[in-house]
N, C-alpha and C positions, 0 to 999 in steps of 0.2 A: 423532553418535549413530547406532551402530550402520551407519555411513560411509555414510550417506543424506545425502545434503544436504539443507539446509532451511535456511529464512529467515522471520524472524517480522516481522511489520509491524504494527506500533501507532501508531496516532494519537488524538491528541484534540485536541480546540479548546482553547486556553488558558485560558478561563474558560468554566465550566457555568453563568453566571448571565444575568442580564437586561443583562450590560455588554459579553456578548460580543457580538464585530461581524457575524457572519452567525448565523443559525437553526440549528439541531443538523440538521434536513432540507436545507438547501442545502450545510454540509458534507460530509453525508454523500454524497451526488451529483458534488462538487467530487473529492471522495475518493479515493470507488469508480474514477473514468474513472483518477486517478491512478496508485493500484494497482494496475490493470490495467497499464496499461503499464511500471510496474516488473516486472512478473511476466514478462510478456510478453522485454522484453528479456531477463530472467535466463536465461527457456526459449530463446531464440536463443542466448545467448550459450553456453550448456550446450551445447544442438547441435551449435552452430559447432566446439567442444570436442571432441565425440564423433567427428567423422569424422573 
């Protein structure tokens, strides 16, 4: 798009009910640090790219 790169990241827990195995707030936590470091690698790896 517009030859930007981008990447989109969705997750969700497999079930939104009382059967799922962790709380919506411990995934979300579990998550986030995950995320982070996919993002993270992608910006190194662009870098690494650029020079």
């Amino acid at each position: 798009m517009n030859q930007l790169p981008h990447v989109i990241i969705r997750s969700m827990s497999d079930k939104a009910n009382g059967e799922a195995p962790d709380s919506f707030e411990a995934f979300t936590q579990v998550f986030s640090i995950t995320s982070v470091a996919i993002v993270a690698a992608m910006l190194k790896d662009w870098a690494d790219d650029s020079v």
